[in-house]
C-alpha positions in Angstrom: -9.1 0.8 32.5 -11.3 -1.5 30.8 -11.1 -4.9 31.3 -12.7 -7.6 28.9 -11.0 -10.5 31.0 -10.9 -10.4 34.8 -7.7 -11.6 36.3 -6.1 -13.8 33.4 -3.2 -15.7 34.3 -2.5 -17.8 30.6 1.1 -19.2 30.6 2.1 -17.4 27.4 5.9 -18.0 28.5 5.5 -21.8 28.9 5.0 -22.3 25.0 7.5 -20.0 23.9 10.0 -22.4 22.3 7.0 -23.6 20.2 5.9 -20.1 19.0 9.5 -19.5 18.3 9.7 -22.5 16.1 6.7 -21.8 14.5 7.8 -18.3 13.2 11.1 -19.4 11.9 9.5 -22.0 9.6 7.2 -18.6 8.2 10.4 -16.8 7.8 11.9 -19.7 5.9 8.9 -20.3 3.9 9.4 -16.4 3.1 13.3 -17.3 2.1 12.2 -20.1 0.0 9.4 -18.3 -2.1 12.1 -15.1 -2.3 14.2 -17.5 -4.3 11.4 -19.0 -5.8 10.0 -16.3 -7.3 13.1 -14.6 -8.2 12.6 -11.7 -5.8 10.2 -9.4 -5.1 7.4 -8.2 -7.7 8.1 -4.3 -7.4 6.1 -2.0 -8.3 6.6 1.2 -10.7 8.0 3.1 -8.2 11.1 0.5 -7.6 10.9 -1.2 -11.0 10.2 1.9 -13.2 7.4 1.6 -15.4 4.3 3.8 -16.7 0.8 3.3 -14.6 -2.2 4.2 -16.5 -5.9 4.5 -14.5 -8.2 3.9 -17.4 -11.9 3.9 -17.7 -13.9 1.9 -20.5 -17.6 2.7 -21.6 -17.9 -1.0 -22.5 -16.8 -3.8 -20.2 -13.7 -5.0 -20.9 -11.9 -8.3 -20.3 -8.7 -8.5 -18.3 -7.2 -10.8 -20.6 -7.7 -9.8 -23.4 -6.5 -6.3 -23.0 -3.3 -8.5 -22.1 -3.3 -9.8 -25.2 -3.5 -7.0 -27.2 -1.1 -5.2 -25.3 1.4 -8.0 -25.0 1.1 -8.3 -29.1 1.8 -4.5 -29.4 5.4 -5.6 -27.6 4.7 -4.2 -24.2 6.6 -6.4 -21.3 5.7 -7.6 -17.7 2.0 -6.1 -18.3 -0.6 -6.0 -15.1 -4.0 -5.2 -15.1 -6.7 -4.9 -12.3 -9.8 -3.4 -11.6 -9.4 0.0 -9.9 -12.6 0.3 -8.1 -16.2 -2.2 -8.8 -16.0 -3.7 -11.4 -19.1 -2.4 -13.1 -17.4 0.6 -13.3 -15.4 -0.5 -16.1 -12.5 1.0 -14.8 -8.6 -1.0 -15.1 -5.3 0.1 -13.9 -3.2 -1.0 -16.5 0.9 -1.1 -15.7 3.5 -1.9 -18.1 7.5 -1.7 -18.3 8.6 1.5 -20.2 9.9 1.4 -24.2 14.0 1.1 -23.4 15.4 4.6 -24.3 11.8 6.1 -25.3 10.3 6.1 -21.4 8.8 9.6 -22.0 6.9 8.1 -25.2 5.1 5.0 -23.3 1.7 6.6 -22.6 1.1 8.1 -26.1 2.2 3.9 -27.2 0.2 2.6 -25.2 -3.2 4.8 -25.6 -1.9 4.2 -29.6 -2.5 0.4 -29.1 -5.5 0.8 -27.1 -7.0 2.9 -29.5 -6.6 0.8 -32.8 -7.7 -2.3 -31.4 -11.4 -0.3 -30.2 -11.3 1.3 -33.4 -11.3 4.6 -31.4 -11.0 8.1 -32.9 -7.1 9.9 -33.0 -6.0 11.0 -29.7 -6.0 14.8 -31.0 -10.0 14.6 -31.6 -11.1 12.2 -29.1 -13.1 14.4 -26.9 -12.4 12.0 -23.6 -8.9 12.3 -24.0 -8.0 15.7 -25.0 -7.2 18.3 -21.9 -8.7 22.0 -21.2 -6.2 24.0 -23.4 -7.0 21.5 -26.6 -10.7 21.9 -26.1 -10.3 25.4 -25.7 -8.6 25.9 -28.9 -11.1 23.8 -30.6 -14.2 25.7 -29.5 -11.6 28.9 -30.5 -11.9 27.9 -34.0 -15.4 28.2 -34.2 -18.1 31.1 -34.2 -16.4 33.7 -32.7 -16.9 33.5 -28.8 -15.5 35.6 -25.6 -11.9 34.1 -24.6 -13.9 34.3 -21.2 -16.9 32.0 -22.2 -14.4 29.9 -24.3 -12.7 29.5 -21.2 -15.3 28.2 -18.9 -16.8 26.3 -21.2 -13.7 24.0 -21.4 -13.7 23.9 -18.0 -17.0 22.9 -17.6 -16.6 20.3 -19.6 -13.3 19.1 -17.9 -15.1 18.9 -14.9 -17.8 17.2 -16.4 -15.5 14.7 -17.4 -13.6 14.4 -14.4 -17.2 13.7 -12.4 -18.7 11.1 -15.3 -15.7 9.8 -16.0 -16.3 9.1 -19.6 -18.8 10.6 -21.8 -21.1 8.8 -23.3 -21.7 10.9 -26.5 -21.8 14.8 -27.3 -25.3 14.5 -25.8 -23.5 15.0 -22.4 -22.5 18.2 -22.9 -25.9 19.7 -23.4 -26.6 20.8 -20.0 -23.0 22.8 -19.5 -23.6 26.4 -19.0 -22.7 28.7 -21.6 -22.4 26.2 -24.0 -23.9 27.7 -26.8 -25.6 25.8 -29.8 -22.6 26.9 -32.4 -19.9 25.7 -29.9 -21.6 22.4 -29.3 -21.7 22.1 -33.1 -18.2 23.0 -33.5 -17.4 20.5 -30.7 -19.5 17.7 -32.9 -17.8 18.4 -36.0 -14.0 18.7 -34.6 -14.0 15.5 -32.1 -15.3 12.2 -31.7 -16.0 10.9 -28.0 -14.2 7.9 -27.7 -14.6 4.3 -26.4 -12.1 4.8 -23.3 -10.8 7.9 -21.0 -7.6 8.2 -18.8 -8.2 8.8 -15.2 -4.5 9.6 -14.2 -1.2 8.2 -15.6 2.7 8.1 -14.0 5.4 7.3 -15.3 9.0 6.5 -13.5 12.6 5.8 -15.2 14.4 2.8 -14.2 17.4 5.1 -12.6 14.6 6.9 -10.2 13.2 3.6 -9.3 16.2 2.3 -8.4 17.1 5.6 -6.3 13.4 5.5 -4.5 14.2 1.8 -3.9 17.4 2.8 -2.1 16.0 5.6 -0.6 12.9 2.7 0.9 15.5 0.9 2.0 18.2 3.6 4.3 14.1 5.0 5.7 13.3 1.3 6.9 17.1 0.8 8.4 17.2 3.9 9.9 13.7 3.7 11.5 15.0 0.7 13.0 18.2 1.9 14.4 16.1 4.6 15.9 13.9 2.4 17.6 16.6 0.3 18.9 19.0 3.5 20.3 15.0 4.8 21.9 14.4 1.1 23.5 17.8 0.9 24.7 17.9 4.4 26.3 14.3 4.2 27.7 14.9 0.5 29.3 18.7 0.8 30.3 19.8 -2.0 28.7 20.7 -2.8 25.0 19.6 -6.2 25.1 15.7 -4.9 25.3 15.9 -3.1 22.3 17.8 -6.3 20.4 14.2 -8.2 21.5 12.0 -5.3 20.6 13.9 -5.2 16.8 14.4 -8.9 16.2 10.4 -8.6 16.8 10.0 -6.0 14.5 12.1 -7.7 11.4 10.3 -10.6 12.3 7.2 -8.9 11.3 8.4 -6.8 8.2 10.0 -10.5 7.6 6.8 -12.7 7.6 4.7 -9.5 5.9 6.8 -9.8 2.9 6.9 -13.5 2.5 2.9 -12.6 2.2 3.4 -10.8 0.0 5.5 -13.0 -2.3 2.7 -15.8 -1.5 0.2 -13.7 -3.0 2.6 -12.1 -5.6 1.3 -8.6 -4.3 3.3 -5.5 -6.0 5.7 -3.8 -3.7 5.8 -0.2 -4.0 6.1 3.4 -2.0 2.6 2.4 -0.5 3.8 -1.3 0.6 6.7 0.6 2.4 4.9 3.3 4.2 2.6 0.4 5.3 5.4 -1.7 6.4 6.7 1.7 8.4 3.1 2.5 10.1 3.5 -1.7 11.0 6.8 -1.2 12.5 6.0 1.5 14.5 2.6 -0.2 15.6 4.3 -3.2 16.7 7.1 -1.5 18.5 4.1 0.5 20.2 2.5 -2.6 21.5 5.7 -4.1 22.5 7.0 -1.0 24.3 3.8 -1.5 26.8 4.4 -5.1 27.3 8.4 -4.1 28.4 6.5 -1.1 30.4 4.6 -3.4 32.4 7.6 -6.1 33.0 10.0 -3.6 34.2 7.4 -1.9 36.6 6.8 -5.6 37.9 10.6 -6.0 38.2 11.4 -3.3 40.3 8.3 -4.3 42.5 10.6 -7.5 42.9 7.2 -9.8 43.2 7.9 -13.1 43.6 8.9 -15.5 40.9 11.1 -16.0 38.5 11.7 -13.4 35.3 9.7 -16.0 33.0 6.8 -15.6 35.6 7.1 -11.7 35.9 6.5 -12.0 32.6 3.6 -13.9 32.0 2.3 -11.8 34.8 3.1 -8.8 32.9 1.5 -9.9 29.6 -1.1 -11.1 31.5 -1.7 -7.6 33.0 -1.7 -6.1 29.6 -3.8 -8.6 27.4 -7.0 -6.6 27.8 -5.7 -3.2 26.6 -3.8 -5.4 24.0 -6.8 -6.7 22.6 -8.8 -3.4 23.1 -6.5 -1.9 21.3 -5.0 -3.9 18.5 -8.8 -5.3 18.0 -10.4 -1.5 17.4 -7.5 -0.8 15.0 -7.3 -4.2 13.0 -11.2 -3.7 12.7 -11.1 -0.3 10.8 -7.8 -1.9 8.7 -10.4 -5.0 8.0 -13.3 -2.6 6.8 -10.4 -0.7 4.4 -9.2 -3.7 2.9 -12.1 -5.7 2.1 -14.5 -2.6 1.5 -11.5 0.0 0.5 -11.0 -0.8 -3.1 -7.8 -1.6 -5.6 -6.5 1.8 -4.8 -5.3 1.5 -0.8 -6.1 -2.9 -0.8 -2.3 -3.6 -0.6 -1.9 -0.9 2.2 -5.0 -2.5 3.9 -3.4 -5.9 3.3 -0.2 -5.6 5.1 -1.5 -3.7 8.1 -4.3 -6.4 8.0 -2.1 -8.8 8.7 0.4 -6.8 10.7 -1.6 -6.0 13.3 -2.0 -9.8 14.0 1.4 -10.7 14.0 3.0 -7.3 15.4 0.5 -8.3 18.3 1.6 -11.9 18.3 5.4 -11.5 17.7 5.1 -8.6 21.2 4.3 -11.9 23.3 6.0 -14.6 21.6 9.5 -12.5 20.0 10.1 -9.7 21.9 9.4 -10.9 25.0 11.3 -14.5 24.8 14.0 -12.5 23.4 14.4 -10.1 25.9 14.5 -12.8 28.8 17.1 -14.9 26.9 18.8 -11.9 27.0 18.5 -10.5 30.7 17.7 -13.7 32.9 20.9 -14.1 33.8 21.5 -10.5 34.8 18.7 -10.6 36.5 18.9 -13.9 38.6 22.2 -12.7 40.1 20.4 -9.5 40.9 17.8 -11.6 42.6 20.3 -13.5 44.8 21.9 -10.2 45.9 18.8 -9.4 47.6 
């Protein structure tokens, strides 16, 4: 195996109290800013809310789309860029209209629209679909179904690839586009100031249901992790370490993410779930190594088997959890707005899964067996 340090022999075990310490003033700097805050900022999935991935041919500034949408009556608004910035492009998420939820995109491209002074949704060629732009083109000089049909296509895709179009001039290069149908297109739309990349919308009663349904998939992962621990080590007490270190970790993650008043949504879970399972990885190898050492019966107390152990393991620890926190580093400073709170939790939940292997799981699991194992010791 490689090693990266030859023969270390740090006393992790000696400073445990003061790790220990340390972590529960993160987790109660966590309690505090839940309280603070008044609970976690969900995101549409949990809260319920529409999502709306839009893309401006003029920059745009963050506040003062705000502003006009908080005017129009819209509550809790958020806006980001989705990707660079000179792209233009914003995802823009707002709570849904009470008792109108299936209305809130046509509102809020309304709002959008008036204050741009853009063209009606039904003849702004950026916004209207395949089937509308078919029609349209349908109404002109009389065409194939076949070529109207491709030609809409075309110029779906075009807009999927720019987009936003610019002007009408665009569409000059499309295939089968001939000039009647580009005049029909010209004289039947207008190419507006602002395009939809994607939109979602989610009641509050399915939030609410996903949320529950994040919550029983994060419990029972847990409970199947501790049942696998305490099956695979023999004694229930190891798995107790191994999940007090995972909830340690989801614990401190989303006190992060309060800190930073990050959204928490489907994403943030299934990032919190690929932590748990990381950490309980790394953790699982650190056990591995103090059990083999255990049986060896090598001299020393269990505190010193285990610094031994941890010892043992630190290169393949830092092989390991370096590699992957280096790829998750690249994703969330490089990765854009899209997967950036994904990137974020495993950015920093590599570090502390790693950390809280040595310093949780490990202090835990002594605390837990030394005794057990001293009277073993003075058997033999």
């Amino acid at each position: 195996m490689l090693r990266i340090l030859r023969n270390p022999q740090f006393p992790f075990m000696k400073y445990r109290l003061h790790w220990l310490a340390f972590s529960a003033l993160l987790i109660l700097a966590a309690v505090v800013a839940f309280f603070v805050r008044g609970g976690f900022n969900f995101g549409i999935d949990f809260a319920g809310g529409t999502q709306v991935a839009a893309k401006f041919r003029e920059p745009m500034d963050i506040a003062k789309l705000r502003a006009i949408l908080e005017a129009a009556g819209f509550k809790d608004t958020t806006i980001q860029h989705f990707d660079d910035p000179a792209l233009n492009e914003f995802l823009i998420r707002v709570q849904n209209i009470e008792g109108r939820e299936g209305e809130t995109v046509s509102q809020l491209l309304g709002v959008l629209g008036r204050s741009l002074n853009a063209p009606p949704p039904e003849s702004d060629l950026n916004l209207l679909g395949t089937k509308a732009v078919a029609e349209i083109l349908s109404s002109g000089p009389s065409e194939s179904p076949e070529t109207v049909q491709s030609v809409a296509a075309a110029i779906a895709a075009l807009k999927k690839d720019k987009g936003i179009l610019a002007s009408h001039a665009d569409l000059k290069d499309i295939d089968g586009l001939s000039p009647a149908m580009f005049d029909t297109l010209k004289q039947k739309t207008a190419v507006g100031p602002y395009s939809v990349l994607s939109s979602e919308s989610v009641g509050p009663k399915v939030g609410k249901d996903i949320q529950k349904k994040a919550v029983w998939a994060v419990l029972g992962s847990l409970a199947g992790m501790l049942v696998y621990i305490a099956f695979r080590f023999k004694h229930f007490s190891w798995g107790l370490g191994a999940i007090a270190a995972i909830f340690h970790d989801v614990l401190i993650i989303l006190g992060f993410m309060l800190f930073t008043n990050r959204p928490l949504d489907l994403t943030g879970v299934a990032a919190l779930l690929t932590l748990m399972g990381y950490s309980m990885n790394d953790t699982v190898i650190v056990f591995d190594r103090i059990r083999e050492n255990m049986r060896l019966r090598k001299p020393g107390t269990l505190l010193e088997i285990m610094d031994r152990s941890i010892n043992e393991t630190l290169s393949r620890t830092i092989i390991t959890s370096g590699t992957t926190w280096t790829v998750v580093a690249c994703l969330f400073f490089l990765g854009g707005d899209v997967i950036n709170n994904f990137a974020f939790i495993l950015f920093w939940g590599i570090l502390i899964g790693t950390y809280s292997s040595i310093y949780i799981a490990s202090p835990l699991a002594w605390a837990f067996t030394r005794r057990a194992y001293d009277r073993t010791a003075k058997k033999k």
